[in-house]
C-alpha positions as semicolon CSV with decimal commas, in nm:
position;residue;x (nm);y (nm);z (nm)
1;X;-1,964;-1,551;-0,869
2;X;-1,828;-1,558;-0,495
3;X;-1,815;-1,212;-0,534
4;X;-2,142;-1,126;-0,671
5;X;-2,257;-1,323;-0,370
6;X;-2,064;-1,146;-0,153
7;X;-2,154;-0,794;-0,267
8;X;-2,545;-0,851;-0,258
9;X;-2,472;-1,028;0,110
10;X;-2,262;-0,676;0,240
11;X;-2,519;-0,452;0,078
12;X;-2,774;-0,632;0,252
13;X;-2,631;-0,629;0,615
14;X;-2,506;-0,246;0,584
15;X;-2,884;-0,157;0,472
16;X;-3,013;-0,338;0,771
17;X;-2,777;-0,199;1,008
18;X;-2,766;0,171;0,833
19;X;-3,202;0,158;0,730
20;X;-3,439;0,317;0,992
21;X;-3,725;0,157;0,741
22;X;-3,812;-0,021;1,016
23;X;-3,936;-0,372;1,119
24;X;-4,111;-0,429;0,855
25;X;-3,868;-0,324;0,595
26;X;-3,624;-0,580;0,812
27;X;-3,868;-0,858;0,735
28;X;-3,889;-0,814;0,357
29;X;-3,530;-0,843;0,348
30;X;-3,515;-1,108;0,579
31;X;-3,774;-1,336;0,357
32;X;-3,584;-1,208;0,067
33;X;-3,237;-1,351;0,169
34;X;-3,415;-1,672;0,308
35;X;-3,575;-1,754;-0,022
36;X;-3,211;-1,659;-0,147
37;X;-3,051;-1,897;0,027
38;X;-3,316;-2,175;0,000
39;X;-3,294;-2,172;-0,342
40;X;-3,152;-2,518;-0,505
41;X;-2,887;-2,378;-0,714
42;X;-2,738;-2,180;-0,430
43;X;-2,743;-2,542;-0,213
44;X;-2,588;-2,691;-0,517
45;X;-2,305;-2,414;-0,503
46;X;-2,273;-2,467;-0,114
47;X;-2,248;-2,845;-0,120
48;X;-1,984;-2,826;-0,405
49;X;-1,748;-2,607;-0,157
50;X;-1,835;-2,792;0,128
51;X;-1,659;-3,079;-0,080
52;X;-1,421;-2,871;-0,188
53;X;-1,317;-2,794;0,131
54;X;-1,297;-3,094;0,322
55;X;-1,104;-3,261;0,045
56;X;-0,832;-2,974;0,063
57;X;-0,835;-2,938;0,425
58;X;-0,585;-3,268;0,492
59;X;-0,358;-3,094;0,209
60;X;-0,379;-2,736;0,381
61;X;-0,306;-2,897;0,713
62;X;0,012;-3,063;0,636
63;X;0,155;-2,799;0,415
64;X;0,107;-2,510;0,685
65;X;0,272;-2,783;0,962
66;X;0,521;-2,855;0,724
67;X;0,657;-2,461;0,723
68;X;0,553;-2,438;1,064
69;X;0,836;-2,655;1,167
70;X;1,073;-2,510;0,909
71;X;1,011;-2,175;1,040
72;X;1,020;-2,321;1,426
73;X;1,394;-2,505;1,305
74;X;1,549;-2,210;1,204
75;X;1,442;-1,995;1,487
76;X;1,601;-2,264;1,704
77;X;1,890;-2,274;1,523
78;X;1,970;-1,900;1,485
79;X;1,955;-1,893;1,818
80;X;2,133;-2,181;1,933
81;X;2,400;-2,023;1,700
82;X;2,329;-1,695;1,785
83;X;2,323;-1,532;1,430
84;X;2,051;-1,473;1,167
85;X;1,969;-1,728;0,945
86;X;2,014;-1,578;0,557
87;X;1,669;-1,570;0,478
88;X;1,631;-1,305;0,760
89;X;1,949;-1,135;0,784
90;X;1,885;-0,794;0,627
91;X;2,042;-0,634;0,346
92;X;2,307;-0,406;0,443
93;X;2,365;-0,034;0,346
94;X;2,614;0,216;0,348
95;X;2,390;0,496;0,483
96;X;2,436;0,558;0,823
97;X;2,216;0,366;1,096
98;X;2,189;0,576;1,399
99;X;2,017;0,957;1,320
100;X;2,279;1,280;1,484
101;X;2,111;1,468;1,769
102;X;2,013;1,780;1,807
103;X;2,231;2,095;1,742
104;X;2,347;2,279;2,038
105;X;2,429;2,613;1,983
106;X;2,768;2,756;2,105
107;X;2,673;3,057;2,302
């Protein structure tokens, strides 16, 4: 449904901004997504994410703290330490790192 919403929403800005219908062309629109958004089931479906929302926030909050501090730890260690930690240490390969330079000729 979010979608749906979201679609009708985009193609209604990018035919304001791209229309040269003019102003009154703008106004139709405008009354159209006004009546839109006035309507009591869309209210209904605002409110209920509104809710949604604040209830989750709290839980959002702590978890990205949480791995903020995780994250903010093992930088502080791997540099206290001076190494990588292992989630960051990459993997290592037997190709070659650095690229040869150009070819000289021998004349």
């Amino acid at each position: 449904m979010r979608g749906k919403i979201l679609f009708v929403v985009g193609l209604g800005v990018g035919y304001i901004l791209g229309a040269r219908a003019g102003r009154e062309k703008y106004n139709q629109i405008k009354r159209t997504v006004e009546r839109f958004w006035n309507d009591p089931r869309v209210q209904k479906g605002v409110d209920d994410v509104q809710g949604f929302v604040k209830d989750k926030a709290p839980e959002v909050a702590d978890f990205v703290s949480d791995n903020a501090k995780k994250v903010a730890q093992q930088v502080s260690s791997a540099r206290k330490s001076g190494t990588r930690s292992s989630s960051t240490t990459p993997s290592t390969s037997t190709t070659p790192t650095s690229t040869p330079g150009p070819a000289t000729s021998g004349s």
